[in-house]
Every structure is written in structure tokens, then in C-alpha cells.
N, CA and C atoms of all chains as a GROMACS GRO file, in nm:
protein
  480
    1UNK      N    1   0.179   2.025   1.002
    1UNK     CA    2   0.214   1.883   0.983
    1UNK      C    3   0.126   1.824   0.872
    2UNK      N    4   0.203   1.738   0.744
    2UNK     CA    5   0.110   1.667   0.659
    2UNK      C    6   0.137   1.556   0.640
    3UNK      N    7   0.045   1.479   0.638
    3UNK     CA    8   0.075   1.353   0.540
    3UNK      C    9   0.082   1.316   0.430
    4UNK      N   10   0.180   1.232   0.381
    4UNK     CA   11   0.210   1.226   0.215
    4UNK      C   12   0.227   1.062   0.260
    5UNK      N   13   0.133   0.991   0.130
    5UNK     CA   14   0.129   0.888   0.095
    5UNK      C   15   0.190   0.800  -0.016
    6UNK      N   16   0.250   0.702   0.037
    6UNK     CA   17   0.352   0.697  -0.149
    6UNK      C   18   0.309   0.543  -0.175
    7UNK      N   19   0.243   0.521  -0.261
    7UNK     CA   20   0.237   0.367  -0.301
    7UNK      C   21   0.322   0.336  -0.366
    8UNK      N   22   0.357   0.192  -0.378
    8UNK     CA   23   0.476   0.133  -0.428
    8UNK      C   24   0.412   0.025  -0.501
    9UNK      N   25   0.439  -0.029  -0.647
    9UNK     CA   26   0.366  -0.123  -0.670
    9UNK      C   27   0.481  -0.204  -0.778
   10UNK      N   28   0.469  -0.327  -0.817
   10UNK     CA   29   0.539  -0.374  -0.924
   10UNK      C   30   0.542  -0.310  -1.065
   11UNK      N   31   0.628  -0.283  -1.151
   11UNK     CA   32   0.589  -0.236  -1.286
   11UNK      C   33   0.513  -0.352  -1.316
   12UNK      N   34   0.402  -0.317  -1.404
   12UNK     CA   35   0.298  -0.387  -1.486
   12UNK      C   36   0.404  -0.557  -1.563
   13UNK      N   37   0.470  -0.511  -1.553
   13UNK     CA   38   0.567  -0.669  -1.683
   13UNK      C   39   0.614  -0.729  -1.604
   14UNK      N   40   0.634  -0.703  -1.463
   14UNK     CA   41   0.722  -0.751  -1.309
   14UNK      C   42   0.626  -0.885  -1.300
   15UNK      N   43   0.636  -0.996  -1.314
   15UNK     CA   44   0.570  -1.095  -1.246
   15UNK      C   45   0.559  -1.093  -1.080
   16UNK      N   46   0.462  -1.087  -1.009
   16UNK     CA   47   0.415  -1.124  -0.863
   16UNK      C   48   0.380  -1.243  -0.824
   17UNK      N   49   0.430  -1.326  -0.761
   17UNK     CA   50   0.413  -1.444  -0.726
   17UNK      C   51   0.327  -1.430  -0.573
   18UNK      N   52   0.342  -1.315  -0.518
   18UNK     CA   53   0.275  -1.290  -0.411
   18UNK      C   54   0.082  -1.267  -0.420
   19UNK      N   55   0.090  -1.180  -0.528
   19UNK     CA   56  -0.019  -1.199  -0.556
   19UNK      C   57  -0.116  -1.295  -0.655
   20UNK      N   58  -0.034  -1.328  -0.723
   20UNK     CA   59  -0.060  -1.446  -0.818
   20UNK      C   60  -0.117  -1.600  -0.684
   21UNK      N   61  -0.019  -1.572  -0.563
   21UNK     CA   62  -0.048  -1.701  -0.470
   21UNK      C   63  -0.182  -1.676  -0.412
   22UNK      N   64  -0.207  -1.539  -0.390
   22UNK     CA   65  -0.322  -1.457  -0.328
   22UNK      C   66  -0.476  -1.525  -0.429
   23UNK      N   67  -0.469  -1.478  -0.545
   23UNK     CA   68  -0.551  -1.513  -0.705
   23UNK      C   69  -0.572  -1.669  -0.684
   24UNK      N   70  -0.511  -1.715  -0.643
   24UNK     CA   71  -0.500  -1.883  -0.675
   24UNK      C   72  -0.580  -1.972  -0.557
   25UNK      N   73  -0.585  -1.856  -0.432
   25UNK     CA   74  -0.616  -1.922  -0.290
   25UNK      C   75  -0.810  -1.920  -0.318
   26UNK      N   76  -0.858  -1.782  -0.399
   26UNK     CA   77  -0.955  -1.736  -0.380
   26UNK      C   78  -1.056  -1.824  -0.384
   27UNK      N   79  -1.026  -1.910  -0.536
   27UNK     CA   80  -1.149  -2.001  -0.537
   27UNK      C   81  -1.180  -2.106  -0.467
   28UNK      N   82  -1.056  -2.160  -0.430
   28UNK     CA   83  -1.070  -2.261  -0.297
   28UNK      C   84  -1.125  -2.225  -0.182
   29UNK      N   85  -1.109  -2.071  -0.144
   29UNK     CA   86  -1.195  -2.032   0.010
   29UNK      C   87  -1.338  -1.991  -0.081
   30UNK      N   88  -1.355  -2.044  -0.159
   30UNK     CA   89  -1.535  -2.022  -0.179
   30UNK      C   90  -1.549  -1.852  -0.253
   31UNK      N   91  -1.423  -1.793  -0.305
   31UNK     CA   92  -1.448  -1.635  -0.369
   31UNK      C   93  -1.455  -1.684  -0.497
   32UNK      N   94  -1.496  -1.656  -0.598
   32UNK     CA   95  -1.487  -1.636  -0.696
   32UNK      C   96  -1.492  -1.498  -0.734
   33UNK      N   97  -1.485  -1.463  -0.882
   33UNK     CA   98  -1.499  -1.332  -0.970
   33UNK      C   99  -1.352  -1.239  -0.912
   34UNK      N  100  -1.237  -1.276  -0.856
   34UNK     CA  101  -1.166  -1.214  -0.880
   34UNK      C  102  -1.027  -1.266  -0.976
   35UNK      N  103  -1.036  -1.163  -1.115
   35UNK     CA  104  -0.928  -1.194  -1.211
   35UNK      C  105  -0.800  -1.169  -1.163
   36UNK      N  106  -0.731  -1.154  -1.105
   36UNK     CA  107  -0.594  -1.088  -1.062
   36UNK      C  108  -0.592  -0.995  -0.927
   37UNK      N  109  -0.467  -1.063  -0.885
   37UNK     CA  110  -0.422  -0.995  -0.690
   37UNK      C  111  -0.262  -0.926  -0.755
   38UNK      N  112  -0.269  -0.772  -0.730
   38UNK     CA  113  -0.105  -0.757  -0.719
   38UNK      C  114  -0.116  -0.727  -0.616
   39UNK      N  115  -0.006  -0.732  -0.529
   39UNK     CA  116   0.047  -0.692  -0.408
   39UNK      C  117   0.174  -0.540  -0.392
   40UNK      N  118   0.135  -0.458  -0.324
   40UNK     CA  119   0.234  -0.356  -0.324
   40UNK      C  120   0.264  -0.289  -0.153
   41UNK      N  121   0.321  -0.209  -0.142
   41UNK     CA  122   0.357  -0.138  -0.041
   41UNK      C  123   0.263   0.005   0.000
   42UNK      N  124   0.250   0.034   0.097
   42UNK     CA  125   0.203   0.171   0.102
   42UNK      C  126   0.226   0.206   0.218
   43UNK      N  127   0.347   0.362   0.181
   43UNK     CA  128   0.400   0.421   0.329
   43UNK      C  129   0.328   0.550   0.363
   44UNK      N  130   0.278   0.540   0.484
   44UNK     CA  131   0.214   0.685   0.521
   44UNK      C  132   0.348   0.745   0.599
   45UNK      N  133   0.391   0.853   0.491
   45UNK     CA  134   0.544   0.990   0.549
   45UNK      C  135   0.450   1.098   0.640
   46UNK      N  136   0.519   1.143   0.728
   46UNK     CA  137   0.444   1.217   0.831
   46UNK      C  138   0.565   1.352   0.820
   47UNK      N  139   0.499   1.440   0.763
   47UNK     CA  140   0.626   1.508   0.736
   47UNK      C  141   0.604   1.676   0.872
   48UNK      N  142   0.736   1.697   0.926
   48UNK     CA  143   0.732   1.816   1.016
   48UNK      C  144   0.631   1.961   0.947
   49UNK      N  145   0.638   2.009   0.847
   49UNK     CA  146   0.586   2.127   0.784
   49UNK      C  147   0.469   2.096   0.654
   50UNK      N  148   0.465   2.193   0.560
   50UNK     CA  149   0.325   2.176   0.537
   50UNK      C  150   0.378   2.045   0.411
   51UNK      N  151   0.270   2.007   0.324
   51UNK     CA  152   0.372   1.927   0.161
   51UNK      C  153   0.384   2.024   0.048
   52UNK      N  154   0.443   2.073   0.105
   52UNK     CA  155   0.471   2.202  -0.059
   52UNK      C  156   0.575   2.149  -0.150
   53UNK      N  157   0.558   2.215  -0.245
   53UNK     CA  158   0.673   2.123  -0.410
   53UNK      C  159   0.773   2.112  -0.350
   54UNK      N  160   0.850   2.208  -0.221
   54UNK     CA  161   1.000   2.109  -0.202
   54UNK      C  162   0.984   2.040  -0.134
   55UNK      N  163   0.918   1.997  -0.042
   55UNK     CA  164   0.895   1.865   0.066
   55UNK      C  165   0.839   1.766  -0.034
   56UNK      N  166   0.748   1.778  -0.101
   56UNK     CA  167   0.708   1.665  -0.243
   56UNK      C  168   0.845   1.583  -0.311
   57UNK      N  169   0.919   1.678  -0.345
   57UNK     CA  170   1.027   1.701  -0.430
   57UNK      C  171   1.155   1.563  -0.328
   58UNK      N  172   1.146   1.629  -0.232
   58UNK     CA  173   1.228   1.532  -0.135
   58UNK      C  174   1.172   1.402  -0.114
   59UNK      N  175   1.001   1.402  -0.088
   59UNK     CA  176   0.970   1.264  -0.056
   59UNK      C  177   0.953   1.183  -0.220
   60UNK      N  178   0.976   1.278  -0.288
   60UNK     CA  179   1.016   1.200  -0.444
   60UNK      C  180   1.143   1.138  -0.463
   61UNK      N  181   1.275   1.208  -0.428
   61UNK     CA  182   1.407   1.148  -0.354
   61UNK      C  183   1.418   1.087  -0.268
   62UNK      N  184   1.312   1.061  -0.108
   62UNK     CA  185   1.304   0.916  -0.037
   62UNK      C  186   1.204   0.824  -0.103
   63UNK      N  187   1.140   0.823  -0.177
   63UNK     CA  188   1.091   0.721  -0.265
   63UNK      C  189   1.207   0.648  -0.349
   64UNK      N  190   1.260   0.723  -0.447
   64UNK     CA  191   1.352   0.663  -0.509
   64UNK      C  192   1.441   0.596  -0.454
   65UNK      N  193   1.510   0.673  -0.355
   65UNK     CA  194   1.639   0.598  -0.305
   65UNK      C  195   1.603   0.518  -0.234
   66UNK      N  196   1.521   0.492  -0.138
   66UNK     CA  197   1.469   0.416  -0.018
   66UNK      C  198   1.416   0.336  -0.015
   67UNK      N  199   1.235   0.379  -0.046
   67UNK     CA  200   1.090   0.312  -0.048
   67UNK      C  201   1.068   0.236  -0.171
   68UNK      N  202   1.122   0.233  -0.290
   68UNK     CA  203   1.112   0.186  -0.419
   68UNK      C  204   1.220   0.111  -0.466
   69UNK      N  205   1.197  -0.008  -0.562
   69UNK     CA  206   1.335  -0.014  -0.653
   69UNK      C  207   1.239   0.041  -0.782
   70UNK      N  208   1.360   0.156  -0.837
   70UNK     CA  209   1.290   0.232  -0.951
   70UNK      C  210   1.285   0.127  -1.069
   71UNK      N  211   1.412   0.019  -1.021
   71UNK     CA  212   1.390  -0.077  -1.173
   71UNK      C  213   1.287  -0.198  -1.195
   72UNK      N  214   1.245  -0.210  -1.074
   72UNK     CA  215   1.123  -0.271  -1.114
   72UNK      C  216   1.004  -0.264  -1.008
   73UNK      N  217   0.998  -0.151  -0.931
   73UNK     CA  218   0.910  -0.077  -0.894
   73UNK      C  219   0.853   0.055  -0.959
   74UNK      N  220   0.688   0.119  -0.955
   74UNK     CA  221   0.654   0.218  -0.987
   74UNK      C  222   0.586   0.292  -0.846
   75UNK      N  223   0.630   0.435  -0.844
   75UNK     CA  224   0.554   0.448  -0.738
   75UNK      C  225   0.439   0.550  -0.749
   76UNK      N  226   0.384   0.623  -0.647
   76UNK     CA  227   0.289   0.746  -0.681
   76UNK      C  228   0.291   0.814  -0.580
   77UNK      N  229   0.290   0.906  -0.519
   77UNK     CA  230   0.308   0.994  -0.394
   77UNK      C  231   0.115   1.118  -0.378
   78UNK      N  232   0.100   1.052  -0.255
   78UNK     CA  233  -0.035   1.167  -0.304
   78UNK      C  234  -0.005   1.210  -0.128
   79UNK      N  235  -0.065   1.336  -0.141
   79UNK     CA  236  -0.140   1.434   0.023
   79UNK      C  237  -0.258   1.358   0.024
   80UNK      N  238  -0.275   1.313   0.192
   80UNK     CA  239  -0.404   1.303   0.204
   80UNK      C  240  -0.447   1.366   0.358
   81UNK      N  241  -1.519  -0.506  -1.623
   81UNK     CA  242  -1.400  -0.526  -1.501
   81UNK      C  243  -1.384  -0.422  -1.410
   82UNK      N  244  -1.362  -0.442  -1.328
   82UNK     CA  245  -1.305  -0.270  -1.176
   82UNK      C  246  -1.215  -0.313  -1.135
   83UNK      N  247  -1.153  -0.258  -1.086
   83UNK     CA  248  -1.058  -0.274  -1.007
   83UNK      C  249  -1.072  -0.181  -0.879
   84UNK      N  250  -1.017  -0.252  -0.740
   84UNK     CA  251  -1.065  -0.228  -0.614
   84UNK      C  252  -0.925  -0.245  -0.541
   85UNK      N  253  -0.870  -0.087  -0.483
   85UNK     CA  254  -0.757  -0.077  -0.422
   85UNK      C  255  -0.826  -0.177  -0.274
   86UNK      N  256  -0.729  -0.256  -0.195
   86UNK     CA  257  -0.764  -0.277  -0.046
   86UNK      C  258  -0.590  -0.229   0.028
   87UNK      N  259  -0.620  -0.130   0.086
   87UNK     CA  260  -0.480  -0.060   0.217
   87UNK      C  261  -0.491  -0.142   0.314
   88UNK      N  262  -0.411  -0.189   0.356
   88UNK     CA  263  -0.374  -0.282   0.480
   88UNK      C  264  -0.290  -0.194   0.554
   89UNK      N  265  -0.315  -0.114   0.672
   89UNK     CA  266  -0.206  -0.051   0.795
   89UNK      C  267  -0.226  -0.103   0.912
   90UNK      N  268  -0.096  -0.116   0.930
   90UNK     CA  269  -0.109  -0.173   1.126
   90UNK      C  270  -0.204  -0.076   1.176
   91UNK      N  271  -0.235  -0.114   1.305
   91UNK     CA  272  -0.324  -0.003   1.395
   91UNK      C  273  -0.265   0.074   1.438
   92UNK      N  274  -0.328   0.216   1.495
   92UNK     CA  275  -0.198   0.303   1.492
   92UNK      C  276  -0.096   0.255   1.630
   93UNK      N  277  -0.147   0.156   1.771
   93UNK     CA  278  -0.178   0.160   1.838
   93UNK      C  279  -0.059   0.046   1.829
   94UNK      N  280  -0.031  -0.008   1.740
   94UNK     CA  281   0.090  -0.165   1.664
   94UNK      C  282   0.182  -0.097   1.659
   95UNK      N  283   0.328  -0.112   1.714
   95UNK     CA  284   0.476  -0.096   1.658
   95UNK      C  285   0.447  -0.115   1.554
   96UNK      N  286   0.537  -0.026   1.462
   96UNK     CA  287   0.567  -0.091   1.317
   96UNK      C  288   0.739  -0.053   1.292
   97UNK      N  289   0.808  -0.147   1.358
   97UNK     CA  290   0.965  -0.151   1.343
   97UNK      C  291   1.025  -0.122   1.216
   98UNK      N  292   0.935  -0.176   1.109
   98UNK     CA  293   0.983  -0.139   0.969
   98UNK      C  294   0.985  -0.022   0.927
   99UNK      N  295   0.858   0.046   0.966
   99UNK     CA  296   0.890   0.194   0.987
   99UNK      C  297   0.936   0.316   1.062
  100UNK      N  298   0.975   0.211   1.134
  100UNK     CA  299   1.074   0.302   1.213
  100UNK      C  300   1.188   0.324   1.190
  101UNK      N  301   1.234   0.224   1.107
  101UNK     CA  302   1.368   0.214   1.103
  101UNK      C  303   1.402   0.267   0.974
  102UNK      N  304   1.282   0.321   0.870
  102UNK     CA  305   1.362   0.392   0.768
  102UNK      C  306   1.317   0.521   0.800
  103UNK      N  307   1.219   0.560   0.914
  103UNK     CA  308   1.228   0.702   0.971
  103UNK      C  309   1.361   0.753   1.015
  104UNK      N  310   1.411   0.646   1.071
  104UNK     CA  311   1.545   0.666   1.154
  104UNK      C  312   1.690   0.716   1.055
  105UNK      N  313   1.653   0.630   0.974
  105UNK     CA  314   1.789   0.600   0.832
  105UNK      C  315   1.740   0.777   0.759
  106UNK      N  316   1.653   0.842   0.748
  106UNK     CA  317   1.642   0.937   0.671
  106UNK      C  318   1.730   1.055   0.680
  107UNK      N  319   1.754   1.090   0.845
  107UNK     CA  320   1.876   1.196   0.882
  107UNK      C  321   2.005   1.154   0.810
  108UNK      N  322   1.976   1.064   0.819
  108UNK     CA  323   2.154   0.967   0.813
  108UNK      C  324   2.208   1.000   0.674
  109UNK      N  325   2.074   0.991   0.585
  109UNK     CA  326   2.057   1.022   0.451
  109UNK      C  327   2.069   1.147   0.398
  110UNK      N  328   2.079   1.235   0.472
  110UNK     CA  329   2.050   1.382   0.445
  110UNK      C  330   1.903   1.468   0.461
  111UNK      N  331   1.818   1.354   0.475
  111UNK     CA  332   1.693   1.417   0.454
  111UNK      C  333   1.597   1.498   0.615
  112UNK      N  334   1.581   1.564   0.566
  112UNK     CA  335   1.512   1.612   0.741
  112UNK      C  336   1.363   1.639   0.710
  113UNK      N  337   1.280   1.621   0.816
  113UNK     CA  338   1.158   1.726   0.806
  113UNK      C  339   1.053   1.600   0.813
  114UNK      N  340   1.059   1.471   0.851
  114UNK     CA  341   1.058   1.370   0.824
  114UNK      C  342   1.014   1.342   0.960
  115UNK      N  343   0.867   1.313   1.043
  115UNK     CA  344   0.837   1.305   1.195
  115UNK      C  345   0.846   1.132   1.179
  116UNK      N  346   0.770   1.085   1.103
  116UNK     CA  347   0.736   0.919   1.108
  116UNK      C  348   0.709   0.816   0.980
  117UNK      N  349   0.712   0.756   0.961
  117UNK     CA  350   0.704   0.646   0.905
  117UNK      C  351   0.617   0.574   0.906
  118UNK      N  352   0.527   0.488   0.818
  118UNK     CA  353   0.425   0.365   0.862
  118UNK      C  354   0.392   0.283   0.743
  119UNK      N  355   0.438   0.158   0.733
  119UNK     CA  356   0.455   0.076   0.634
  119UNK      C  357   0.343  -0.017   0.638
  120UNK      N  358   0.218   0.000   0.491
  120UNK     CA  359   0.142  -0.088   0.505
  120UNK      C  360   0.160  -0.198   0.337
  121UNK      N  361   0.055  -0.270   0.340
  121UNK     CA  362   0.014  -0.327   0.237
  121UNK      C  363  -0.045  -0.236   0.152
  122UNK      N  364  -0.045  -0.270   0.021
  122UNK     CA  365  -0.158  -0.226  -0.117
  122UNK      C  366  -0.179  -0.370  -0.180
  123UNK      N  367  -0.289  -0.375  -0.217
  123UNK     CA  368  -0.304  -0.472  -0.265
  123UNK      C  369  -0.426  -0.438  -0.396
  124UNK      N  370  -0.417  -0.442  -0.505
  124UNK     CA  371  -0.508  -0.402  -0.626
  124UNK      C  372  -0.612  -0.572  -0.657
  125UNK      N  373  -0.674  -0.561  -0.660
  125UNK     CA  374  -0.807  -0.650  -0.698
  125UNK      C  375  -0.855  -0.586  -0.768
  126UNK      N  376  -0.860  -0.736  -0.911
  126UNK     CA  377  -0.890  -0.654  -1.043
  126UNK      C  378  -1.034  -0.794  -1.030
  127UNK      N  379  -1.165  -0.732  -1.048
  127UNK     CA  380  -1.299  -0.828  -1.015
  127UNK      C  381  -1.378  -0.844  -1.224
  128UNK      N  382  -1.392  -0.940  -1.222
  128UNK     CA  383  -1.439  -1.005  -1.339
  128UNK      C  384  -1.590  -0.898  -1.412
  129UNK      N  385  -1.668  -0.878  -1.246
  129UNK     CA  386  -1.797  -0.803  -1.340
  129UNK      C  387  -1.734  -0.643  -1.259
  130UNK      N  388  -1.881  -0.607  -1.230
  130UNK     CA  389  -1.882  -0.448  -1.177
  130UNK      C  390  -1.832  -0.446  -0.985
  131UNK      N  391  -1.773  -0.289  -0.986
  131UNK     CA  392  -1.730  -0.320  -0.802
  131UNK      C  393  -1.880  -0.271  -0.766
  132UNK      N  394  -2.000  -0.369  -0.749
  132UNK     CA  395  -2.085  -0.289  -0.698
  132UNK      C  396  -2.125  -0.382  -0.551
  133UNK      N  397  -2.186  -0.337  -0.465
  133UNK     CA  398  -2.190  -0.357  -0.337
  133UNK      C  399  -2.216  -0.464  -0.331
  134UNK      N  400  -2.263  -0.582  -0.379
  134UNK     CA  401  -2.211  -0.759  -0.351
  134UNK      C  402  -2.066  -0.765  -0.380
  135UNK      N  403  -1.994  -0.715  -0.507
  135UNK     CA  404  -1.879  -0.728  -0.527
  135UNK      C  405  -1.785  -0.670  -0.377
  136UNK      N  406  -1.830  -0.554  -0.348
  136UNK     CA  407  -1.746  -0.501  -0.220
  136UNK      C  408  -1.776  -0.573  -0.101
  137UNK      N  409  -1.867  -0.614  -0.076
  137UNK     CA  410  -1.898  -0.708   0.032
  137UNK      C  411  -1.776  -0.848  -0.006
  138UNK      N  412  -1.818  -0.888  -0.046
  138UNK     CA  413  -1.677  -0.996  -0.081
  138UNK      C  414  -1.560  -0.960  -0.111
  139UNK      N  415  -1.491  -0.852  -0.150
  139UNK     CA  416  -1.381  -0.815  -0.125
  139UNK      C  417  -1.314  -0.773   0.034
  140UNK      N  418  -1.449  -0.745   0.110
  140UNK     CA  419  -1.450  -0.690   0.252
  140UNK      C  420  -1.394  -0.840   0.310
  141UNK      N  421  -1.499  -0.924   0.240
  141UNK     CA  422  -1.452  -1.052   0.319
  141UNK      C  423  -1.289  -1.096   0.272
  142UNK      N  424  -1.270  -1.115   0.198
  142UNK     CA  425  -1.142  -1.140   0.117
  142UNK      C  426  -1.066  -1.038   0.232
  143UNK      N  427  -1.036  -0.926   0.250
  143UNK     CA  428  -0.990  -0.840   0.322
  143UNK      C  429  -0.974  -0.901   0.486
  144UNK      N  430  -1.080  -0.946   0.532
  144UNK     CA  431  -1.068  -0.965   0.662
  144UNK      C  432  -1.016  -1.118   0.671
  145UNK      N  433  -1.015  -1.177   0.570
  145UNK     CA  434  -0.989  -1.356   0.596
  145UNK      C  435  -0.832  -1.385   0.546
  146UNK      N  436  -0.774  -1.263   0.426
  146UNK     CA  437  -0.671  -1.288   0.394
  146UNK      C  438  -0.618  -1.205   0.326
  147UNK      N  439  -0.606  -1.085   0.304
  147UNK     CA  440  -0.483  -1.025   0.328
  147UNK      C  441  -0.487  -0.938   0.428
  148UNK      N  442  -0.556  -0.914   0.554
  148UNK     CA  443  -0.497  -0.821   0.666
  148UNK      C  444  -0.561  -0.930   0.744
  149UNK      N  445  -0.494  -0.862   0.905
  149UNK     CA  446  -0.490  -0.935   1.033
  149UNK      C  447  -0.569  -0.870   1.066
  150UNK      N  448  -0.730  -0.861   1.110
  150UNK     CA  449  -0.797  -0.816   1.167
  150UNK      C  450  -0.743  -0.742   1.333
  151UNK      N  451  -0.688  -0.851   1.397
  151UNK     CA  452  -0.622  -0.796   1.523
  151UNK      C  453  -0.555  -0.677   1.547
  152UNK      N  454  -0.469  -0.662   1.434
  152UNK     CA  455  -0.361  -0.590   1.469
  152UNK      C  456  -0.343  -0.463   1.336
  153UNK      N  457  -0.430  -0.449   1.220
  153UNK     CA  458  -0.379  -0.432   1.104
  153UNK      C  459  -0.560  -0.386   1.104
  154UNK      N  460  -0.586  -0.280   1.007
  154UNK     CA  461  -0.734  -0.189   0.957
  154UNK      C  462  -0.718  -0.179   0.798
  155UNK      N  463  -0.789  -0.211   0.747
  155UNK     CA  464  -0.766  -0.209   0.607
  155UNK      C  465  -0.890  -0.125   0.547
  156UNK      N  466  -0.860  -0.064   0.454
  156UNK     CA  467  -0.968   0.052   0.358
  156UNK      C  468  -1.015  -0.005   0.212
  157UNK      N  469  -1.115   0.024   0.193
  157UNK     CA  470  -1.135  -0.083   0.030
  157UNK      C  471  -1.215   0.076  -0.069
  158UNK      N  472  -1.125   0.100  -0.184
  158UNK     CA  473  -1.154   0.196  -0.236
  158UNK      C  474  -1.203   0.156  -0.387
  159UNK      N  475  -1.253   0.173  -0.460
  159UNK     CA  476  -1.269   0.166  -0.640
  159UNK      C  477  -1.158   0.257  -0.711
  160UNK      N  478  -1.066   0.198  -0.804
  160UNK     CA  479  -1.033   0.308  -0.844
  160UNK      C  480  -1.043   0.306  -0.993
   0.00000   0.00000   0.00000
């Protein structure tokens, strides 16, 4: 049994209003020094067998179709 | 500048309906091999000076006051 991790994040040019609202709250609760909040997803896949290139390969095809919009999402898939 | 991943996951111990339900949708999809699902936050914090341990201490706080639920939700704070 492995786990494969897939982050999901906005492409870089995608405006976030989620995190932009996050950035904006900081200095009012007394944080300063942080330049920028993006906000993204992160799915821990629990897969039956080990993550070898075709189980990768597939959770690269449930990323795309599923976990991501490829058009203005980027994602990354790691074993941990 | 650094930038400082913070993971937000329910506890393991929390339903997470959202991930259940695209565990569920994956057969449906064609895909097998697939035990579970678990849908968290990512959130990237990009910090003005260095991530060094005052900086992570206040991101810890930032972490526990607003973007995860201490109750219900464990969050990880990494450099990347």
C-alpha cells in the first residue's frame, strides 16, 4: 500500500481572491512580513499496490480528469 | 524572500465526505487500485525576509488562528 500526494495549485497568472483575502486579513490580526497567500488543494490517494510508473501514470489521469482543472490549475504528484 | 508551504488535513479521525466521494466516482471512471481519498488545504506563504524560526513561529500562529481549524484539521509548515 502507498501513498501518493497530488497538490493542486492555481497557474501563477490565475488571480486568487482566496488568498489575496487571506494576505489582506494578516496585518489587521497583528502579522506582518507576509508578501502573498495562494491557496490550493492537497489530496492524499491511498493507492491498493505499490506507486510504480503505471499507478503514477493513472494518478496522473485522476489528477487531470478529476482533482485539477488543467486550464487553470497546475498540479504535482509526489510518494510520500 | 522564502516561501513556506502550510498543509491543512482533517484529522484522520474527521469524515472527509469530499473525499469520499471522489474515492467512490473513481471505479465509475474506470480507474481501480484506488483504497481512499483525503482532501486537504495547501496554502503557499511567500514571507518578506528569511523563513527562519521567528518567521516560522508566526506562520505557526497564522496556521492555527486562520487557515486551519485546530479542532478538527492538523496542519504541517514546510520551507520550500
Amino acid at each position: 500500500m502507498a501513498r501518493v500526494v497530488v497538490d493542486v495549485m492555481l497557474k501563477p497568472e490565475i488571480l486568487d481572491p482566496q488568498g489575496q483575502a487571506i494576505a489582506r486579513k494578516l496585518p489587521q490580526m497583528g502579522y506582518d512580513g507576509v508578501v502573498a497567500v495562494r491557496q490550493g488543494k492537497r489530496f492524499e490517494v491511498e493507492l491498493e499496490g505499490e506507486a510504480d510508473e503505471e499507478a503514477l501514470e493513472r494518478v496522473g489521469q485522476i489528477a487531470e480528469s478529476l482533482l485539477a482543472n488543467p486550464v487553470i490549475e497546475n498540479y504535482e504528484i509526489r510518494v510520500i
